[in-house]
C-alpha positions as CSV (number, residue, x, y, z in Angstrom):
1,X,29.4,-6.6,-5.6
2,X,28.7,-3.7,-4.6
3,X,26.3,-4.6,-2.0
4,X,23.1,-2.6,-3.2
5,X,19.9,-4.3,-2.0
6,X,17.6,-6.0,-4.2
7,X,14.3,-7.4,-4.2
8,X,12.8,-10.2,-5.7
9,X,9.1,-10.7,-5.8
10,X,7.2,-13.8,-6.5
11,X,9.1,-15.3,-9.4
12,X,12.0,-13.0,-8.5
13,X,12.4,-14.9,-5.1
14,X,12.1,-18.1,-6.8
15,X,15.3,-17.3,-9.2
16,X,17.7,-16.1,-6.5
17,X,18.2,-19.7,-5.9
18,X,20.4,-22.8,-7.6
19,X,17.2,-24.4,-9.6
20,X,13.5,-24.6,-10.0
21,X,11.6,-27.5,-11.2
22,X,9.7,-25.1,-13.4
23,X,11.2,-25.1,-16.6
24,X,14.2,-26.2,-17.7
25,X,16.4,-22.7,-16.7
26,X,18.1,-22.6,-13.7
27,X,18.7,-19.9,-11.2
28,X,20.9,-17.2,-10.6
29,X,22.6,-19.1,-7.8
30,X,22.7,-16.2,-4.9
31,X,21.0,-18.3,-2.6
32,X,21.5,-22.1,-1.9
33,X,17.9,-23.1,-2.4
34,X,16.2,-25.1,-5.1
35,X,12.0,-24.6,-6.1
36,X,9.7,-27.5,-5.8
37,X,5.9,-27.4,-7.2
38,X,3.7,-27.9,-3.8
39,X,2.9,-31.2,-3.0
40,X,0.4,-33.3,-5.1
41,X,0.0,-35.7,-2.8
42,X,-2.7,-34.8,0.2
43,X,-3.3,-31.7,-1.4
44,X,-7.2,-30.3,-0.5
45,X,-6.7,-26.7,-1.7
46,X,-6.6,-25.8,-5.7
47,X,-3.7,-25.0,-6.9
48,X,-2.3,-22.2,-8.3
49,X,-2.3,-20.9,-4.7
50,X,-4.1,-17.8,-5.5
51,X,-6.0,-14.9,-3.1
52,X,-5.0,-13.9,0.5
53,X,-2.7,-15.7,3.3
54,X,-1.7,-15.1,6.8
55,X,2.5,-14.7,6.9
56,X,3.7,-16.1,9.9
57,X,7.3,-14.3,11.4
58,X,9.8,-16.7,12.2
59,X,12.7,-14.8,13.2
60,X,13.3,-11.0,13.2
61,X,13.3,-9.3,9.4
62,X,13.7,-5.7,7.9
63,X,10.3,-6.2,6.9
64,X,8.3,-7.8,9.1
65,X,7.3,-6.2,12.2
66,X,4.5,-6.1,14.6
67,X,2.4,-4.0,12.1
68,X,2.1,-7.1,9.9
69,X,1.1,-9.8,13.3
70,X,-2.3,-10.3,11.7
71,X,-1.8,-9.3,7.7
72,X,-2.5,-10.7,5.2
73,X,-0.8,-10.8,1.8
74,X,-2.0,-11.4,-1.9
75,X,-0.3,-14.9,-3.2
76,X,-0.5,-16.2,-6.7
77,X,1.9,-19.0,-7.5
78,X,1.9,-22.9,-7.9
79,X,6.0,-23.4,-7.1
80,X,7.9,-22.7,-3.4
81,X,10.9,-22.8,-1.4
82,X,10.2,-25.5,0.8
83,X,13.4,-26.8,2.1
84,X,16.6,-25.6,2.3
85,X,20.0,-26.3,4.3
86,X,20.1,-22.6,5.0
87,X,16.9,-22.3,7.3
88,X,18.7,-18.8,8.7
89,X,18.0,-17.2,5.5
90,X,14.3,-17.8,5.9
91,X,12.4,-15.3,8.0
92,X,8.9,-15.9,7.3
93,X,6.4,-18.7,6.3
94,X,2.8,-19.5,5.4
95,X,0.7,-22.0,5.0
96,X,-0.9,-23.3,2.0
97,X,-1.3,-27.6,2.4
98,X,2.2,-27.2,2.8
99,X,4.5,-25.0,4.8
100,X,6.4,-22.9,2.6
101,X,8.8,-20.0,2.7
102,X,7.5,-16.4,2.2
103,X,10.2,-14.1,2.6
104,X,13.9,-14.6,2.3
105,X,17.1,-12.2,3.3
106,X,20.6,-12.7,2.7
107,X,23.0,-10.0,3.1
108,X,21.5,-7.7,0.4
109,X,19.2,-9.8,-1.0
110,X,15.3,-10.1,-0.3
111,X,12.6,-12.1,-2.0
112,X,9.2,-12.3,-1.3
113,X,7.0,-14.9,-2.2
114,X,3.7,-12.9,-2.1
115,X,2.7,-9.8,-3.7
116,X,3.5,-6.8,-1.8
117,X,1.9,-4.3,-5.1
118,X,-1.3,-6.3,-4.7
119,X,-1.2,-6.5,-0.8
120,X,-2.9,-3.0,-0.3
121,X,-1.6,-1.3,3.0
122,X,0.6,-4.1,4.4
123,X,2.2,-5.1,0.8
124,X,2.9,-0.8,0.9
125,X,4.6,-1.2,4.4
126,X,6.8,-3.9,3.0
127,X,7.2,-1.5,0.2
128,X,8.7,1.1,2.0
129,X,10.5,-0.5,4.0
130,X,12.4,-1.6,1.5
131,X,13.0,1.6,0.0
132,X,14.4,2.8,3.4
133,X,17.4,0.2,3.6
């Protein structure tokens, strides 16, 4: 309510949404999205998705700027934002067999599907960025 920014990493991104087909909980509901497992079909890289990934900017983003063109960030997780009716919300993507969503903002709420702790430089740029909104 009172508008304080947040941020959700990993995990944390994944429960701002309505559901997740991991588990039988369902999300906070902040966010009109719903988490999928990646694909099973045509998959030709292991999952969990684990180790480093390029993050590809979509649209502008408090986070994301050209100090991150050519990062890479640490991911570790099997489940994703894939689709959603909101495609404003999502500012960033990678690739991993599938497209998937990477970061998220809405109003005063950011998630990040990656590990910003375990991204060395670039995951403390995201950092503190964050801390400066």
């Amino acid at each position: 309510n009172k508008k304080i920014p947040i941020l959700g990493i990993c995990v944390g991104m994944q429960i701002f949404g309505n559901s997740s087909v991991e588990g039988s909980a369902s999300g906070l509901g902040w966010i009109n999205y719903s988490i999928e497992k990646f694909s099973e079909e045509n998959r030709s890289k292991p999952l969990p998705h684990m180790g480093w990934n390029q993050v590809k900017l979509n649209k502008k983003s408090v986070f994301y700027n050209q100090d991150f063109k050519n990062a890479y960030f640490y991911f570790l997780h099997s489940y994703c934002l894939k689709k959603t009716n909101e495609k404003d919300l999502i500012t960033s993507e990678c690739n991993y067999n599938d497209n998937f969503t990477a970061i998220v903002e809405h109003k005063n709420i950011y998630g990040i599907q990656f590990h910003p702790e375990k991204s060395h430089n670039s995951g403390l740029k995201i950092l503190k960025s964050f801390s400066d909104l």
